[in-house]
C-alpha positions as CSV (number, residue, x, y, z in Angstrom):
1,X,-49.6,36.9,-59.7
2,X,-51.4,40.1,-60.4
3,X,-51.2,43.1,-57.9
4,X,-54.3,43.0,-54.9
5,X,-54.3,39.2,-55.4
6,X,-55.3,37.9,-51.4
7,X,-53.4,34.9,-50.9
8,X,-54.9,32.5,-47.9
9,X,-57.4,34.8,-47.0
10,X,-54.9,37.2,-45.5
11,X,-52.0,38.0,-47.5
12,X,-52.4,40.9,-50.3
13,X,-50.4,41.4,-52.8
14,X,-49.2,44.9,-53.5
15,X,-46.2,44.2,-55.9
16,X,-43.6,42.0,-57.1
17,X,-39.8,43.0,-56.3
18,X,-38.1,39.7,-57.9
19,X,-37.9,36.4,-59.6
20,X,-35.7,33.9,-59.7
21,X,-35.6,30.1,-60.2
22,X,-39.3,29.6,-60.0
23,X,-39.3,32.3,-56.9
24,X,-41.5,35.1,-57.0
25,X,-40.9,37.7,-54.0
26,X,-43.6,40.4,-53.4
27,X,-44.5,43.2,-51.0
28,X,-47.8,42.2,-49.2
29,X,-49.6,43.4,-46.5
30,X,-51.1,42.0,-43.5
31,X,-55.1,42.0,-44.0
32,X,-55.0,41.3,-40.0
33,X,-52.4,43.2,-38.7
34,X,-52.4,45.9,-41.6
35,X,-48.4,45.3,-41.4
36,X,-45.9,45.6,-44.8
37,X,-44.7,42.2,-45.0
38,X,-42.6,40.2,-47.6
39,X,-44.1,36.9,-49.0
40,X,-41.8,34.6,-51.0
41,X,-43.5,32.5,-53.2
42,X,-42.0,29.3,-55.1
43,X,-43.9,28.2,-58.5
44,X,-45.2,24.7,-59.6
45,X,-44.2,25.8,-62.9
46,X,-41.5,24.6,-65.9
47,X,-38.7,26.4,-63.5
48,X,-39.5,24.1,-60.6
49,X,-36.5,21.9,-59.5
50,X,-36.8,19.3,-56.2
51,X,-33.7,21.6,-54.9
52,X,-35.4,24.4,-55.6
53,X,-38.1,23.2,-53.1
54,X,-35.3,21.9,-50.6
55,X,-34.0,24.8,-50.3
56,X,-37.3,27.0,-49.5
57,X,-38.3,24.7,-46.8
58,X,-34.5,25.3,-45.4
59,X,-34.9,28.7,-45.6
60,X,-38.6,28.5,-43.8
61,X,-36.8,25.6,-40.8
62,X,-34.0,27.9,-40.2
63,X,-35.3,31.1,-39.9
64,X,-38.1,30.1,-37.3
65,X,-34.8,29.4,-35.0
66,X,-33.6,33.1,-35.6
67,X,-34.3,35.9,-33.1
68,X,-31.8,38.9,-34.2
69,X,-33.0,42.8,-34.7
70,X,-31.3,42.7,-38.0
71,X,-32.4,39.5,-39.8
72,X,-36.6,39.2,-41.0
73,X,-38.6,37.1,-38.5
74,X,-40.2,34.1,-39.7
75,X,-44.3,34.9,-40.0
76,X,-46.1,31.8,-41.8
77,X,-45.8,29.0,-44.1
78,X,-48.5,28.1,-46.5
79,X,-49.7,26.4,-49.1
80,X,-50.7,28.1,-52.7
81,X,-53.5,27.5,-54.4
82,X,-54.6,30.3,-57.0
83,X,-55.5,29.6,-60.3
84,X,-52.4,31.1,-61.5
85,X,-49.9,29.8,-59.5
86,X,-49.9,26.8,-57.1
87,X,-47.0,26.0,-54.9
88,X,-45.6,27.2,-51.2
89,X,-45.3,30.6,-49.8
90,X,-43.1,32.5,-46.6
91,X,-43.9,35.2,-45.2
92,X,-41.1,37.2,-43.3
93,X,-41.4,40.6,-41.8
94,X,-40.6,43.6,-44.2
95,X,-37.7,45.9,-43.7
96,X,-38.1,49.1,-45.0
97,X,-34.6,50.3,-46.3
98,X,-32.4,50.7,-49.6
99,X,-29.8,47.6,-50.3
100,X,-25.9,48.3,-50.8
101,X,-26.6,47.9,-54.5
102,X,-29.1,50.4,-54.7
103,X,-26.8,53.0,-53.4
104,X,-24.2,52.1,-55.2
105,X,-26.1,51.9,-58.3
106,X,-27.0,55.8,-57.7
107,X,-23.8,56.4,-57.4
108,X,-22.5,56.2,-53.5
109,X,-19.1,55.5,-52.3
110,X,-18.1,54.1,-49.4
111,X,-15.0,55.6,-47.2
112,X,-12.5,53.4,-45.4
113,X,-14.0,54.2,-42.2
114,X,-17.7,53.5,-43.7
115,X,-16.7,50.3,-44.8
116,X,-15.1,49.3,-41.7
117,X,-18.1,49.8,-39.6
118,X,-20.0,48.1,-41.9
119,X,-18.0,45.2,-42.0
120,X,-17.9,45.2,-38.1
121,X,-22.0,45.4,-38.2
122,X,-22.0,42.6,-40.7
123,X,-19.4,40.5,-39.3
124,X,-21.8,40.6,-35.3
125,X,-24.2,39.3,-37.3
126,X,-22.2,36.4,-39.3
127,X,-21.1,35.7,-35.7
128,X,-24.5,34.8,-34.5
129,X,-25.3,32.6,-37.6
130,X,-22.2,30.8,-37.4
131,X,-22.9,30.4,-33.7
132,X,-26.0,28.5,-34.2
133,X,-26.2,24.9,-33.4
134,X,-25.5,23.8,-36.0
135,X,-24.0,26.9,-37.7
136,X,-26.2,28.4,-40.3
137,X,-24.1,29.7,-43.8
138,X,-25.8,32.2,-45.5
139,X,-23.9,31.6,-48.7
140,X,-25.4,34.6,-50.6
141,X,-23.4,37.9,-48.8
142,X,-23.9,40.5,-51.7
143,X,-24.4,44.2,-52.0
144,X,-27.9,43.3,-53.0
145,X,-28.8,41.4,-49.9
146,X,-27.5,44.2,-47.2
147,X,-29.8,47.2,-45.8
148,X,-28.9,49.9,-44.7
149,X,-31.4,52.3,-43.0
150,X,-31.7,55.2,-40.9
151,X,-28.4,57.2,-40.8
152,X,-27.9,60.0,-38.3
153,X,-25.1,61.2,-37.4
154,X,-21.4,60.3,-37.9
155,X,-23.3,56.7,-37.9
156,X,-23.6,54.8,-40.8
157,X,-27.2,53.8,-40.0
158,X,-29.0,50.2,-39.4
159,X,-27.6,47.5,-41.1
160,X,-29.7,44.6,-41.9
161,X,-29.4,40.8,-44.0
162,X,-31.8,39.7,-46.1
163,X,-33.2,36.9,-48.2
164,X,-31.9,33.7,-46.6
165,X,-33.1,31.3,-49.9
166,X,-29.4,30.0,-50.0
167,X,-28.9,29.1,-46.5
168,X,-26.9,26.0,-44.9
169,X,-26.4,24.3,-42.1
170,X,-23.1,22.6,-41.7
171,X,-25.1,19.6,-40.5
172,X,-26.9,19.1,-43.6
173,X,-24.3,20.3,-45.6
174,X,-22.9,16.6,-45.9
175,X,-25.8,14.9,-46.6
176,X,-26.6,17.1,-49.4
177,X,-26.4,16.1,-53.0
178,X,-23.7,19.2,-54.4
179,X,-26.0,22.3,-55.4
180,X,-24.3,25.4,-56.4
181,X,-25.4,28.3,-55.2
182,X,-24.3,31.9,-54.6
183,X,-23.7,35.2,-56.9
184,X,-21.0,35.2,-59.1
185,X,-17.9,37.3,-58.4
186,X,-19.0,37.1,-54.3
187,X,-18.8,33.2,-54.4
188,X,-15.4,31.6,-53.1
189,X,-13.4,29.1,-54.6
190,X,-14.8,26.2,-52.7
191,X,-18.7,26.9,-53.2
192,X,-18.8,26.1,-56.8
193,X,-17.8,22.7,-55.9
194,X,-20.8,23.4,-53.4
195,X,-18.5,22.7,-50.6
196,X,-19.2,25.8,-47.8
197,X,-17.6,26.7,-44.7
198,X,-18.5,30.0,-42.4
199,X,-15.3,31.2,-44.0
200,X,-17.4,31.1,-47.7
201,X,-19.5,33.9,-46.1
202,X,-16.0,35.8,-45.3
203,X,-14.7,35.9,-48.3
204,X,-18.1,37.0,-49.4
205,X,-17.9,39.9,-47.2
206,X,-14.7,40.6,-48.4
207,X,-16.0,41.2,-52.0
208,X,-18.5,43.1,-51.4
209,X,-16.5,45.5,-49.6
210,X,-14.6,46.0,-52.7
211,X,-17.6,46.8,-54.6
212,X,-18.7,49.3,-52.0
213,X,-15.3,51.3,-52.1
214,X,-15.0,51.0,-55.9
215,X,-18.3,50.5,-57.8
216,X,-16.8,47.8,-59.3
217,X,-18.3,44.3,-59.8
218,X,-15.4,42.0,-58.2
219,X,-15.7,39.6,-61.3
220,X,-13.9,42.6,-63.4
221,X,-11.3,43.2,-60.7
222,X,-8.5,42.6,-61.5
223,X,-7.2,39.1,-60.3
224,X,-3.0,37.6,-59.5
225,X,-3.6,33.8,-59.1
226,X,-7.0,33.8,-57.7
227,X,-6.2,37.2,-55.7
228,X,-8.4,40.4,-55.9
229,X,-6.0,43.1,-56.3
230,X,-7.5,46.4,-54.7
231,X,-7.0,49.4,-55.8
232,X,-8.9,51.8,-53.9
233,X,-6.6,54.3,-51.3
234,X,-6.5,52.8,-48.2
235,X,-4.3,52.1,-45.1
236,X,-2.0,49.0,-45.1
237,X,-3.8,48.1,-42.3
238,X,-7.7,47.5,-44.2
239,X,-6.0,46.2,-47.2
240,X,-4.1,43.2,-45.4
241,X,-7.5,42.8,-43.7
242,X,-9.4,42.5,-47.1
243,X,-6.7,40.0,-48.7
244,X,-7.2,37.6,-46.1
245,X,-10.6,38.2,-46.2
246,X,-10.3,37.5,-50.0
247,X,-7.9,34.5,-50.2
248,X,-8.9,32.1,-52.6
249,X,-7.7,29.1,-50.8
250,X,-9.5,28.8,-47.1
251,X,-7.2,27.9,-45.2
252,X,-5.5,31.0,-45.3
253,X,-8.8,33.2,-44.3
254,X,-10.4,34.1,-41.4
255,X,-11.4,30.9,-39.2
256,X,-14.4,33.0,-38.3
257,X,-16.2,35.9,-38.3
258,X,-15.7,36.7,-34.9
259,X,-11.4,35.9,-35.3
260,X,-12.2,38.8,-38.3
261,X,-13.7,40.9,-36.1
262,X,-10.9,40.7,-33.5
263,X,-8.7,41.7,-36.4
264,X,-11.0,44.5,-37.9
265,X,-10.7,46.2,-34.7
266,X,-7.4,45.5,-33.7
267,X,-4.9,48.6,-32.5
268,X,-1.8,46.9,-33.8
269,X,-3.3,45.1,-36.9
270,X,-2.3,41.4,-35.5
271,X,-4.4,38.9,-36.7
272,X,-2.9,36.0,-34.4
273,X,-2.5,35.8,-30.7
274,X,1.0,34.4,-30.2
275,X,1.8,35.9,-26.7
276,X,1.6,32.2,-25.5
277,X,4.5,31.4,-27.8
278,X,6.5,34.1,-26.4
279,X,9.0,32.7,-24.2
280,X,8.7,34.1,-20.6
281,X,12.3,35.3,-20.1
282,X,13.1,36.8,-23.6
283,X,14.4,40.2,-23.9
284,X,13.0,40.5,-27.0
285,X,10.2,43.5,-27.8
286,X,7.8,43.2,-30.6
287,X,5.8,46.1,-31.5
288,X,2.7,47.0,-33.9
289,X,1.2,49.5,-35.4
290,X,-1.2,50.0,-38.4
291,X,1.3,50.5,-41.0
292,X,4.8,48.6,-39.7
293,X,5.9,45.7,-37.5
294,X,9.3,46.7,-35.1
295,X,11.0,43.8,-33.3
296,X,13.8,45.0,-30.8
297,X,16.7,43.1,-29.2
298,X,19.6,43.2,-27.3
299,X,22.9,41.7,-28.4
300,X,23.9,39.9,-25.6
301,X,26.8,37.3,-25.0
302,X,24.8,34.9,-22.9
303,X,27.9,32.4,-22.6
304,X,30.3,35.4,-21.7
305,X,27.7,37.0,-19.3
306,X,27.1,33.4,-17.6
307,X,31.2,33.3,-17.3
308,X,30.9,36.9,-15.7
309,X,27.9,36.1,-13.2
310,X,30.3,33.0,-12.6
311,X,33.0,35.3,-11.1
312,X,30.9,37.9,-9.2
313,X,29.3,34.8,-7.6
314,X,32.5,34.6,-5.1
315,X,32.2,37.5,-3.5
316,X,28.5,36.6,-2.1
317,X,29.8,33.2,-1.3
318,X,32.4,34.8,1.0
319,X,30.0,37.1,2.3
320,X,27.9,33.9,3.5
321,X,31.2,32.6,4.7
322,X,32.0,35.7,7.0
323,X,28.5,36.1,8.9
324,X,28.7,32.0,9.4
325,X,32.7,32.6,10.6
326,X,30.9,35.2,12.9
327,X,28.7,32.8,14.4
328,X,31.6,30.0,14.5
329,X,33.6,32.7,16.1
330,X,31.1,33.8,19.1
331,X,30.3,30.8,20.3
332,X,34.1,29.4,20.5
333,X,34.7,32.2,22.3
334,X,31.8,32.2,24.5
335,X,32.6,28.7,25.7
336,X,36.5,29.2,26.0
337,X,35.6,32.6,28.3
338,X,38.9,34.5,27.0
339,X,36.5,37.7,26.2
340,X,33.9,38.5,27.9
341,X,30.1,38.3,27.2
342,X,29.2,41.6,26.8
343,X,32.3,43.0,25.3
344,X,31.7,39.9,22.9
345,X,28.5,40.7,21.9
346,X,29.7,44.3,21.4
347,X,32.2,43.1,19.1
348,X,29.9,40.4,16.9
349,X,27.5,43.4,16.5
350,X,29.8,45.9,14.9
351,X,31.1,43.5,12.6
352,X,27.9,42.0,11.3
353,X,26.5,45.9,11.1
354,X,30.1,46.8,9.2
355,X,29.2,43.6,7.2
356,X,25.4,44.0,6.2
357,X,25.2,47.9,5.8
358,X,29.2,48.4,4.4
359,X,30.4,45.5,2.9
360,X,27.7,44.3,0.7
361,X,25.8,47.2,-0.7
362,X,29.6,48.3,-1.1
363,X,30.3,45.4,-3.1
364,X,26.8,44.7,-5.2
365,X,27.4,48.4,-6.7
366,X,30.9,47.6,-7.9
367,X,30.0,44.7,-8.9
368,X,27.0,46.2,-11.0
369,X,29.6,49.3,-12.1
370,X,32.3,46.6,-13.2
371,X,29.6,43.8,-14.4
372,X,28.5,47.2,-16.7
373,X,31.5,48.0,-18.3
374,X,32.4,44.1,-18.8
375,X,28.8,43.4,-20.4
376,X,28.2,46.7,-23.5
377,X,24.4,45.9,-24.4
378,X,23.4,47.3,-27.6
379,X,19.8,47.1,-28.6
380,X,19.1,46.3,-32.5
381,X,16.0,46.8,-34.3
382,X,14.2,45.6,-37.3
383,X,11.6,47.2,-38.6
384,X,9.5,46.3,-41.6
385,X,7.1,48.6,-43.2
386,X,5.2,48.4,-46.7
387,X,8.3,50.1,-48.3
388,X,11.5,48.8,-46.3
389,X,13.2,46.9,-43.9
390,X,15.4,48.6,-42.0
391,X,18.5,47.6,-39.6
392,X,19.1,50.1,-36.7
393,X,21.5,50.0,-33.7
394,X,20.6,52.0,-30.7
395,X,23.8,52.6,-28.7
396,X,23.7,56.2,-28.0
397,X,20.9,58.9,-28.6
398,X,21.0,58.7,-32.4
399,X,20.0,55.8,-34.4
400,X,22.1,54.7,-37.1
401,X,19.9,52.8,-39.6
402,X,20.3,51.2,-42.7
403,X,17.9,50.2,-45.4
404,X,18.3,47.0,-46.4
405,X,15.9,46.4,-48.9
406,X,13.6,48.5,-51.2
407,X,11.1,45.4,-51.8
408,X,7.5,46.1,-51.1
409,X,7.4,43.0,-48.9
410,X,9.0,40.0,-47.8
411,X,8.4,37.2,-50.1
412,X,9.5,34.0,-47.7
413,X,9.7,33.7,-44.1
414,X,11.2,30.5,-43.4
415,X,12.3,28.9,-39.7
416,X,15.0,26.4,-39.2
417,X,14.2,24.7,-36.0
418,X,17.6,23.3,-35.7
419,X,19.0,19.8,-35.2
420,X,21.8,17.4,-34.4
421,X,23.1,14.4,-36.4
422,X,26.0,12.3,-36.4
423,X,25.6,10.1,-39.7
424,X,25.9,10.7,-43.3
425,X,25.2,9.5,-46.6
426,X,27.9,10.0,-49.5
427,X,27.1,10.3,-53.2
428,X,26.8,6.0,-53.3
429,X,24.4,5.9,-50.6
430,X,27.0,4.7,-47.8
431,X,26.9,5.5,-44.4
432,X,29.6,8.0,-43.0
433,X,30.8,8.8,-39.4
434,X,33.1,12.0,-39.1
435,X,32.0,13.3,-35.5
436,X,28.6,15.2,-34.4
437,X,27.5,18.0,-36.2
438,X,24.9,20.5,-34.9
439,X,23.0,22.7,-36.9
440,X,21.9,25.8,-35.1
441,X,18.0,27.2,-35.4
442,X,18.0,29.5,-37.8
443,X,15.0,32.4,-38.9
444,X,14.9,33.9,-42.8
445,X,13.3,36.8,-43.8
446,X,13.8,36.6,-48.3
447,X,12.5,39.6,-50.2
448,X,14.0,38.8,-54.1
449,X,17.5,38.3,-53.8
450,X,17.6,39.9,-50.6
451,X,18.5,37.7,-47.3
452,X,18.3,38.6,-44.3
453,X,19.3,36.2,-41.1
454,X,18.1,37.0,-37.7
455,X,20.8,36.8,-34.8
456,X,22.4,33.2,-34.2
457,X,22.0,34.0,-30.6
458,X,18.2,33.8,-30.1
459,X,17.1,30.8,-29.1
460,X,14.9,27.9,-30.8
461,X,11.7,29.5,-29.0
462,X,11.9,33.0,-29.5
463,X,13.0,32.4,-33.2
464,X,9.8,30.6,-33.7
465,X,7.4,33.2,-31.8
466,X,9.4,36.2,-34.1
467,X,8.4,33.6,-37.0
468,X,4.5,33.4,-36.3
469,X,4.5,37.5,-35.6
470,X,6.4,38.6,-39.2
471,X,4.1,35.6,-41.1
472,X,1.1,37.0,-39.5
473,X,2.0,41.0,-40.5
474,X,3.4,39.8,-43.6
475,X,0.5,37.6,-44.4
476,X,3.0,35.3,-45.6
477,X,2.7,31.4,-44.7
478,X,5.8,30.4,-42.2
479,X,8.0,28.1,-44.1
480,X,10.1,25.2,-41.7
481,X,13.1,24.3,-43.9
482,X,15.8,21.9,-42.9
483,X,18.7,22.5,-45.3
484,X,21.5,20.1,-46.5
485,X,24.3,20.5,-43.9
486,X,27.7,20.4,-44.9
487,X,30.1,17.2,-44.3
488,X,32.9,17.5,-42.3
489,X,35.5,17.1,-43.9
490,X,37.2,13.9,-43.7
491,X,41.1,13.9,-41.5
492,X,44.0,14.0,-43.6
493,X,47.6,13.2,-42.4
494,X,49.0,15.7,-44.4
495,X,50.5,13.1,-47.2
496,X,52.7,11.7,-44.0
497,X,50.8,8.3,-44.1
């Protein structure tokens, strides 16, 4: 279609800016409104496919229901009917600003912070598409299809999406024959099978973050069983951010853009929220930061402190007993007569005075002193950063600490949620009774051939919260395991029999 072509009498062409599958997209203006607009035209021609044509009309349907500031508005629909080209034409509203890949291309590099506010910018705008009903997939998130205008400041500048040819709605999604679309290197696992979730654009995203830190197309990254590996400097903190961006297999992403948004600009870099599986009367203190995870508890006997509280019970019991003898004892004496009322009185008043304000605070601080020195709390720590996990003890002033292991990261965490059984099964199959066994929960942190075993004395609940927390940091799935216990072993009578 040759430049100054007028298309339905409104409509002329200035020039073309791409083609693709039988799509020609030009710069236009507006005969009526004098406007810059974008008209996308799709060919009757040997490229022309019946998808091809699903596909346009899609892109026309959905983006008539879109009202954001940074995607085009929908204009008009048409028919085309030049001697040169017949076929349908959309016109959106033209955005006058560079793509990712243009800057790129001339040889810009995004910074950490850069890409973070872009990726925040981005992900509000995934957020609305996904929010749709029903949620609109752009499946094409590139470098090419991102704008970015008007920087001032320590802004970045306007970010906008563009060309929405590959869209999807998860409605029609299943009653779609399978057509594969996308850009190579951007396009997740899934979507070559033609399969998309709003987790395909995330992983998407993810890519093309890569490219703008690196320059690098993320089909020559380098790749560890379907995992990007990035190279750029950055904080712990981005990078576990882009590898779940980037996992190949979807259920281990982002659910959605707006859960990766939460994350992006999460303080402590937690990506779950498991405060409702903390248990509400745990001593235990987790704490985050960018770069390291620290989980603190105390080492307390609970059965010996129970046996303790047990003892210092009796005083308070006799202390009830002695203001309900006092009672018992004015009254008996009131009705005998032998003292008399006044001096009686005087007499029930100093010893319940002597009693509340002597007696018991006397007693509730030695109690606390003794209970003190009987129960020694010591706080331990664990603390896992990308280098090291380290053991500490916090008894006095100084910490003692100990690495434990020089692995980058833990390779398994695995949970034993405990469990009681009284029957066996020998080597033939037959049943065996030697007494109740109970295996205790248990909580695994494996880095190599380094184990390490959280305390016995934490309890099924907060052994499962401290599970979810380190898998979530560690970006590591949390195994349950329920290993072999060992037989009893069977009563002898000492060759007596």
């Amino acid at each position: 279609m040759k430049p100054n072509t007028i298309l339905v009498e409104r409509y002329q062409i200035r020039e073309q800016l791409s083609h693709k599958n039988g799509r020609r997209t030009f710069l236009a203006q507006d005969l009526q409104s004098q406007d810059l607009v974008i008209v996308k035209v799709l060919r009757f021609d040997a490229d022309f496919e019946w998808d091809d044509h699903k596909l346009f009309e899609r892109e026309a349907s959905i983006l008539q229901n879109l009202d954001h500031p940074t995607i085009p508005k929908y204009l008009d629909y048409f028919n085309v009917d030049e001697p040169d080209c017949q076929g349908f034409g959309l016109v959106q509203t033209y955005i006058s600003a560079p793509s990712l890949e243009t800057l790129v291309k001339a040889g810009r590099r995004f910074s950490e912070r850069e890409a973070i506010e872009l990726a925040d910018r981005v992900l509000s705008i995934l957020t609305y598409l996904h929010g749709q009903l029903p949620p609109a997939i752009h499946r094409d998130i590139k470098p090419s299809n991102i704008l970015l205008g008007n920087r001032s400041g320590n802004s970045i500048g306007d970010i906008y999406l563009v060309d929405f040819g590959s869209v999807q709605t998860a409605a029609s999604k299943n009653n779609d024959t399978i057509t594969m679309v996308g850009s190579y290197g951007y396009m997740p696992l899934e979507q070559f099978g033609g399969q998309t979730t709003p987790a395909s654009d995330l992983y998407s995203l993810g890519m093309t973050i890569f490219y703008l830190m690196t320059g690098t197309h993320p089909a020559e990254l380098t790749q560890v069983n379907g995992q990007v590996k990035f190279t750029a400097e950055v904080s712990n903190r981005f990078r576990r951010w882009l590898e779940k961006m980037t996992q190949p297999h979807l259920d281990k992403r982002f659910d959605s853009a707006k859960l990766a948004q939460i994350a992006l600009r999460s303080e402590d870099g937690s990506y779950g929220d498991f405060e409702h599986l903390k248990p509400a009367n745990t001593n235990i203190r987790v704490y985050h930061d960018r770069e390291k995870i620290e989980i603190v508890w105390p080492d307390i006997d609970r059965e010996k402190t129970a046996r303790i509280d047990t003892v210092f019970s009796i005083p308070q019991h006799l202390v009830s007993y002695l203001f309900i003898g006092n009672i018992i004892l004015f009254f008996s004496t009131a009705i005998s007569g032998s003292i008399g009322l006044g001096h009686l009185l005087l007499i029930t008043f100093f010893v319940m005075m002597f009693t509340a304000f002597i007696l018991i605070p006397a007693g509730a601080i030695s109690a606390a002193i003794i209970k003190g020195c009987l129960i020694k709390n010591v706080d331990y720590k664990l603390i896992i950063d990308d280098q090291y996990i380290y053991r500490g003890k916090s008894q006095t002033e100084k910490d003692k600490t100990k690495i434990l292991s020089q692995h980058p990261r833990a390779q398994i965490v695995a949970y034993n949620p405990g469990y009681t059984f009284d029957e066996y099964l020998d080597s033939d199959g037959k049943a065996l009774r030697r007494g109740k066994v109970t295996v205790s929960p248990k909580l695994y942190l494996y880095c190599g051939d380094f184990e390490y075993k959280f305390n016995d004395k934490l309890s099924q609940a907060e052994l499962w919260w401290l599970g979810k927390e380190l898998s979530d940091f560690l970006n590591l799935e949390l195994q349950v395991i329920y290993p072999t216990p060992r037989v009893p072993v069977e009563a002898t009578c000492g060759g007596g029999c």
